[in-house]
C-alpha positions, 0 to 999 in steps of 0.5 A: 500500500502506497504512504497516500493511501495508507495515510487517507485509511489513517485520517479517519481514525486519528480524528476519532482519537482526536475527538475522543481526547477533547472531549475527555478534557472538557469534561475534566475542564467543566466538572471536578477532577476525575469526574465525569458528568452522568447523563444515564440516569435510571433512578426512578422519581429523580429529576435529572438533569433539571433539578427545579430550584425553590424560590424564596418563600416565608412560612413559621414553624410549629414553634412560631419561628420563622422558615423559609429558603436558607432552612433548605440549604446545607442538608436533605429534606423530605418534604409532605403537603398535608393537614391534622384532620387528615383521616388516613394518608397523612398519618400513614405517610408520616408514619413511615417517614418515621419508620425510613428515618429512624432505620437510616439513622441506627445504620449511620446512612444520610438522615434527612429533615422531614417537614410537614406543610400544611394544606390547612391553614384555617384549622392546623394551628400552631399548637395543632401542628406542634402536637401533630408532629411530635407524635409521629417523630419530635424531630419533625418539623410543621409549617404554616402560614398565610394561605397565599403563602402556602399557595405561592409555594405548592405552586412553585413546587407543582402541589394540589390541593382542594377544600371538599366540604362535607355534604353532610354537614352544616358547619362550615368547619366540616371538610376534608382537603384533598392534596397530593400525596407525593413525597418531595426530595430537596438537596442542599442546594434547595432544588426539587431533586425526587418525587416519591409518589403514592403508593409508598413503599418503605424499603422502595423509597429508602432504596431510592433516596440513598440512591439519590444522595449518592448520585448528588454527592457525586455531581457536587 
């Protein structure tokens, strides 16, 4: 074979080597040392590569302290739209959320902060949600607030919820809310990284989250 032709055989490859070196180096260049950003996500319930990121916001606790965006930042959060008179979700919710953080706690796993965020603000008072929470886990964080300001923030996050009025019933006090029954996950950067859906699953959902937290860790 003549040095023209064996060069014209040659060019191809040298250009795919060529390519495949630059784009070693960009990825290098833009993410950490030793690092490669991860497109190939199967995670179910994790939102990749698009993680929403929460404005600011202004509720109080069940304490009367004040929350908002910075009580986000710095750690994992499970966050669960909800309300006390709820009859059967929101206590079966909450006590699993007890259940997968007291497990991942005794195997020294990420343990994050769960907060509950009421859907009700008319009824759930401070005290109401105070008591609400110790129940299940005194370690359990209640937010209320005005209505548009839990409004402003279900909307921001995408959550629904409706006042059913009881039918048969002549107090106005006499409802139900219906309200999404998703678990939210929120990273240290305060962005919406998962959503766990109904039905719940224990084991499914601590699979899920330390899958997660695992993932974030190695993106940052």
């Amino acid at each position: 074979m003549d040095p023209a032709s064996k060069s014209k055989r040659l060019f191809p490859i040298l250009l795919a080597i060529i390519g495949l070196v630059v784009g070693v180096l960009l990825s290098l260049i833009i993410n950490k040392p030793g690092q490669i950003a991860r497109t190939d996500v199967t995670i179910p319930g994790l939102l990749w590569p698009n993680p929403k990121p929460i404005t600011p916001f202004q509720l109080i606790d069940q304490n009367g302290k004040p929350f908002n965006l910075e009580n986000l930042k710095g750690q994992w959060s499970l966050l669960f739209f909800g309300y006390t008179h709820c009859p059967d979700v929101c206590p079966t919710t909450m006590t699993l959320m007890n259940s997968i953080v007291n497990e991942l706690s005794a195997e020294n796993k990420p343990v994050p902060q769960v907060i509950f965020i009421t859907v009700d603000p008319e009824r759930d008072t401070q005290k109401q949600l105070a008591d609400y929470v110790a129940y299940f886990n005194p370690s359990f964080q209640g937010l209320t607030g005005s209505e548009e300001a839990i409004a402003a923030l279900t909307k921001q996050i995408g959550v629904l919820s409706m006042k059913i009025p009881d039918k048969n019933s002549t107090n106005a006090s006499d409802y139900l809310m219906d309200h999404s029954a998703s678990i939210l996950f929120i990273g240290p950067e305060a962005r919406l990284i998962g959503i766990f859906s109904a039905p719940h699953d224990k084991t499914d959902i601590k699979q899920r989250y330390l899958a997660m937290v695992d993932f974030i860790n190695h993106q940052s």
